[in-house]
C-alpha positions in Angstrom: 171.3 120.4 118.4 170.8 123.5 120.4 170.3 122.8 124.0 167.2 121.6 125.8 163.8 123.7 125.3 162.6 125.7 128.5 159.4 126.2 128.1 158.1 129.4 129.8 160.7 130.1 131.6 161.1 133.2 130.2 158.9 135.4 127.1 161.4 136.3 124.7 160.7 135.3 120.9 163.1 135.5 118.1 160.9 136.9 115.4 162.1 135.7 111.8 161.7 139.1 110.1 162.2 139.5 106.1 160.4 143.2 105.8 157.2 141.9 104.1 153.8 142.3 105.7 153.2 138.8 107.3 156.3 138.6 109.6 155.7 142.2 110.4 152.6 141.5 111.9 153.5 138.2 113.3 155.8 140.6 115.9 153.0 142.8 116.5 150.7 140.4 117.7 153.2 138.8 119.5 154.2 142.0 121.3 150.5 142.7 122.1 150.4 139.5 124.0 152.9 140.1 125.9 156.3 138.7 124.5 159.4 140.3 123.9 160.4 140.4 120.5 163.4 140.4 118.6 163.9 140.6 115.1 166.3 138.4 113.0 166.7 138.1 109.1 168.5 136.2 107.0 170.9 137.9 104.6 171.1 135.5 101.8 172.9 137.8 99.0 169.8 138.2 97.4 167.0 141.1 97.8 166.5 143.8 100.6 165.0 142.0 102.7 167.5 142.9 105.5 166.9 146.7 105.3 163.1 146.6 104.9 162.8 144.2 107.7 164.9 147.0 110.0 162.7 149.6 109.3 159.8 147.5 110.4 161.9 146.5 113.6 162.7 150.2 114.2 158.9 151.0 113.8 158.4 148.3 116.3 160.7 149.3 118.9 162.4 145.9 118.7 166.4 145.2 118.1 167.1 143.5 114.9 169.8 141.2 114.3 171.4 140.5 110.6 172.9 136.4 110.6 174.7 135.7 107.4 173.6 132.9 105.5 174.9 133.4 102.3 177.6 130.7 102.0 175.3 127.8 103.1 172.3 129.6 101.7 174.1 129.2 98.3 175.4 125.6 98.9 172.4 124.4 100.4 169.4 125.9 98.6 170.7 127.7 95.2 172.8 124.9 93.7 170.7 122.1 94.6 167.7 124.3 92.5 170.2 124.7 89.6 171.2 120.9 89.9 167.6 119.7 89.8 167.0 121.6 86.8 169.9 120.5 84.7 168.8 116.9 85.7 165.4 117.2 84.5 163.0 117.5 87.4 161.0 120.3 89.3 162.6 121.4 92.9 161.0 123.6 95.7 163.7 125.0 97.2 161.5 127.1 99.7 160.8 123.4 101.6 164.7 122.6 101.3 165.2 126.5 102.7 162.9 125.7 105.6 164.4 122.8 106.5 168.7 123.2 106.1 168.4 126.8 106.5 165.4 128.8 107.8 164.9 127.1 110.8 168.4 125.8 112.3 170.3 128.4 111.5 168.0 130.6 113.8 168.7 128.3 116.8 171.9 129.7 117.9 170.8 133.1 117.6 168.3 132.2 120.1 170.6 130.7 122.5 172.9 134.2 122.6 170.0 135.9 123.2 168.3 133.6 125.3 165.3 132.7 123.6 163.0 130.2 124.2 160.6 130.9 121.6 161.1 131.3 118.0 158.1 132.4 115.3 157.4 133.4 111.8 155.0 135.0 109.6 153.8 131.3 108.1 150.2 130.9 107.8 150.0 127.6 109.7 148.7 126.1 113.0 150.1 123.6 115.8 148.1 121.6 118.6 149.5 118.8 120.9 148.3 115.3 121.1 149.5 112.5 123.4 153.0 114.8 123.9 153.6 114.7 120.0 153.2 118.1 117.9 151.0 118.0 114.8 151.5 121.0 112.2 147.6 122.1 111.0 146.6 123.9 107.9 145.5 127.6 108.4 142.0 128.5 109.2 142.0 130.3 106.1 143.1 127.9 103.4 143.5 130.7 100.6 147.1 131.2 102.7 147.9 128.2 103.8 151.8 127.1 104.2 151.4 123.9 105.8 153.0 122.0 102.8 156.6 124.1 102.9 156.9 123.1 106.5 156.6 119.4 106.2 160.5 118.7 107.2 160.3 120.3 110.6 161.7 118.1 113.6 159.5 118.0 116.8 161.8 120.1 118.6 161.7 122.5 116.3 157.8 123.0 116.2 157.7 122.5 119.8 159.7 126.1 119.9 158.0 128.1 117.6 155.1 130.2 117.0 152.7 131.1 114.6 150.6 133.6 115.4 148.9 134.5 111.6 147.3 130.8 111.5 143.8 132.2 112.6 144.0 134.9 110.5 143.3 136.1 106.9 145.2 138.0 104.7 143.2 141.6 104.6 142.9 141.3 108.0 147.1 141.4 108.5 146.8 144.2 106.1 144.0 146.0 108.6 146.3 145.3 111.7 149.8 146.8 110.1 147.8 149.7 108.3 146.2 150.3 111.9 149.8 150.2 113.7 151.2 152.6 110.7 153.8 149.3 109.6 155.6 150.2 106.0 155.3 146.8 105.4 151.8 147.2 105.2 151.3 147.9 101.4 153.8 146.0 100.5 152.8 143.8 97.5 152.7 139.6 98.2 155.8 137.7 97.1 154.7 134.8 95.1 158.3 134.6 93.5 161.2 132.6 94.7 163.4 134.6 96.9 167.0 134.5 94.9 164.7 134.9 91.0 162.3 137.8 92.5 161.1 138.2 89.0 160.1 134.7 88.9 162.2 134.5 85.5 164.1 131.2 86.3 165.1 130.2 83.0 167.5 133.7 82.9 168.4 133.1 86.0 169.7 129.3 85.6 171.2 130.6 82.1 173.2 133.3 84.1 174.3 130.3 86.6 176.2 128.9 83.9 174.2 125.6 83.6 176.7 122.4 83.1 177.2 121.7 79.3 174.7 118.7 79.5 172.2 121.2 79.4 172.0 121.2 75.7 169.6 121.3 72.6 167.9 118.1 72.3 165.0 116.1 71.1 161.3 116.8 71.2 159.1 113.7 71.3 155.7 112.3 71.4 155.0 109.4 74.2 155.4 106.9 71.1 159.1 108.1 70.4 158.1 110.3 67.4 160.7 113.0 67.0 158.4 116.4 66.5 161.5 119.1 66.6 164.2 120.3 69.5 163.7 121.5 73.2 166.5 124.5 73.8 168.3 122.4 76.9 166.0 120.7 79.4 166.5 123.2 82.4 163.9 125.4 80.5 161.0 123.4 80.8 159.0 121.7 83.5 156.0 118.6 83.4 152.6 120.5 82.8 154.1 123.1 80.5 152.1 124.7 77.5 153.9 128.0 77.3 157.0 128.4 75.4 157.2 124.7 73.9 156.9 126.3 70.5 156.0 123.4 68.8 152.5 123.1 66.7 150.8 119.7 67.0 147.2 120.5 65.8 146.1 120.2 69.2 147.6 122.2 72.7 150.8 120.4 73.4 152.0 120.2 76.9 155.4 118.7 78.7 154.0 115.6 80.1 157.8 114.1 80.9 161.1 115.2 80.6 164.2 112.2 80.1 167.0 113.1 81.3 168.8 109.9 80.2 168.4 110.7 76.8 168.4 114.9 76.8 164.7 114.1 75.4 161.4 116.5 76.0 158.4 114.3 75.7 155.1 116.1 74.6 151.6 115.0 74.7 148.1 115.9 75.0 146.1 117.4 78.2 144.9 114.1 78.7 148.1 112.3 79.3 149.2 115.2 82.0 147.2 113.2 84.0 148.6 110.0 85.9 146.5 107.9 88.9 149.9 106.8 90.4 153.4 107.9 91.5 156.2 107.0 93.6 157.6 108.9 96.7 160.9 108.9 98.3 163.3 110.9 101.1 160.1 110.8 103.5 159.3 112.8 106.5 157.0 112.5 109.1 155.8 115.1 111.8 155.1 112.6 114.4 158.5 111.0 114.0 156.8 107.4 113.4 156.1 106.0 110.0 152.4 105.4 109.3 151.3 101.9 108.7 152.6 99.8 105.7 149.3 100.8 103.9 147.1 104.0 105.1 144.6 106.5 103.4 145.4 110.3 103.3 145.0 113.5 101.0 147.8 114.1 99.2 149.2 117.6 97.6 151.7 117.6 94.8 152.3 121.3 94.6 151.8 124.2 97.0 148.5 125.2 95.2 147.4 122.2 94.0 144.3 121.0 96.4 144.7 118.0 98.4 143.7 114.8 96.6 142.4 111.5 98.6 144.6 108.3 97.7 145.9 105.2 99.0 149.4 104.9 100.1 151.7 102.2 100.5 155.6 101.4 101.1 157.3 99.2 98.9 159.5 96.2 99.3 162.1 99.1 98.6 162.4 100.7 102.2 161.7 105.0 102.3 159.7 104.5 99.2 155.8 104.9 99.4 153.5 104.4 96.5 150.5 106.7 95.7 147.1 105.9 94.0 145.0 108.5 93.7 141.1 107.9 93.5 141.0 110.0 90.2 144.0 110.9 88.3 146.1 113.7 89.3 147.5 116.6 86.8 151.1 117.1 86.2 152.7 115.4 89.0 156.9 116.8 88.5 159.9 114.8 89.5 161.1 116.9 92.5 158.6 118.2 93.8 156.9 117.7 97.4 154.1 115.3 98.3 152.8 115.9 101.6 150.4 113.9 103.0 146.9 114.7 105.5 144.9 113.6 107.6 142.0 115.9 107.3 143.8 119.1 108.4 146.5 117.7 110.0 150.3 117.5 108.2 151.3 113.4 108.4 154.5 114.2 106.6 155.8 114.4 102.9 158.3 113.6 100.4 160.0 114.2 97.2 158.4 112.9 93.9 160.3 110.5 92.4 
């Protein structure tokens, strides 16, 4: 826990810089209004991040400061992601990065330097009510990065900043063309930041996956074998792509059991399921909501928001979801995280 917050006692803002256009331009603004920035990246042992985000700091004006991350990056965000695989579900590890990583590993950075403000490029709002800080979806809901952000304590969005969540996309692109940024053509990262070719499946094979991870059964939801799956880790719920199995009709990956090293396959219909359970849950406002509430619920970052009925279990930090119409490949793993309108309640993991 770094030490007590001191709000406005002085401007200085630790800028979380990775070399790419948002962040670039989340320190320019910042230094137009009148804070002093410094720059800070994360060297995780994967990507250039580090160097590009320099250049941007030395076109700024700014000091830039390197913090190694790699051990606990590894521990704490890269194994987990190869774990989940190998036991059959989905993970985001960009809302586990946020969370164990991003975030608190920052904080003592900011106390050497003497900090009181932290920011980053996120497209994402905050407002105040009745002393408790609500996280807010971005004007501009094509950018939006509410849903990674879920897991972030109140002292922690208390202190930081987020300056692009008024803005669009072209119009970051206008602003770091206009202050002659080398960030500013650079292309959007959609990928995960340790596989920047978004080929996970190579990846996981080159991490050595744990023997369990082997050929298997492919099955129909009535048991029927139809062939073999090539190890589990290659496939995720809502997959058409690279099943390689003809049916007579598209087959998709509507389950995957790990029990018994089985790939279930079934129609685009039965992607579709008007309930699921939710577990390890967070909440912005520190409080649980009431035993039963309403909210929109996401179940993947570009998934839109469904409206459903939630409610805890008899099982305590388990909430149930119905959704008013059926919801599309809902993974084991994944995020849920819950709204009010545009307002963040909280989330958790799909179970």
């Amino acid at each position: 826990m770094r030490k007590s917050i001191r709000h406005k006692q002085n401007n200085r803002v630790l800028v979380a810089m990775s070399g790419g256009v948002d962040s670039s331009v989340a320190a320019l603004l910042l230094m137009r209004a009148g804070y002093q920035v410094l720059g800070a990246t994360m060297e995780t042992a994967y990507g250039d991040a580090a160097a590009k985000a320099a250049r941007v700091c030395a076109e700024l004006g700014v000091a830039h400061h390197l913090i190694d991350v790699r051990e606990p990056f590894r521990r704490q965000v890269v194994e987990p992601f190869i774990a989940a695989y190998a036991a059959g579900i989905t993970p985001n590890p960009c809302v586990l990065c946020n969370a164990a990583i991003k975030f608190p590993l920052f904080e003592p950075l900011m106390d050497e330097l003497d900090c009181d403000w932290f920011a980053t490029g996120h497209y994402v709002r905050k407002r105040q009510i009745d002393g408790r800080w609500l996280l807010q979806r971005a004007a501009f809901a094509a950018k939006d990065q509410s849903y990674f952000l879920y897991r972030l304590p109140q002292q922690t969005i208390a202190q930081t900043l987020f300056p692009l969540g008024e803005l669009s996309k072209e119009r970051i692109r206008e602003l770091a063309e206009e202050a002659g940024l080398s960030s500013s053509s650079a292309r959007d990262s959609f990928d995960i930041c340790f596989i920047p070719d978004g080929d996970y499946r190579s990846f996981l094979a080159a991490a050595a996956p744990p023997p369990s991870d082997s050929a298997g059964d492919v099955v129909d939801s009535e048991g029927r074998v139809l062939g073999r799956h090539r190890g589990l880790s290659n496939y995720t719920v809502g997959q058409r792509r690279g099943v390689d199995i003809a049916l007579g009709y598209p087959a998709y990956v509507i389950s995957i059991d790990n029990v018994n090293n089985r790939l279930v396959l079934g129609d685009k219909q039965q992607l579709y399921a008007k309930t699921m359970r939710v577990g390890d849950l967070c909440w912005l406002a520190g409080d649980a909501p009431p035993p039963s509430f309403d909210a929109e619920v996401k179940v993947r970052y570009k998934s839109a928001a469904k409206a459903a009925r939630c409610s805890f279990e008899r099982q305590e930090g388990v909430l149930c979801v119905e959704f008013a119409a059926a919801e599309r490949a809902v993974a084991p793993g994944q995020s849920a995280v819950f709204y009010n309108g545009d307002a963040v309640l909280g989330g958790g993991i799909i179970l």
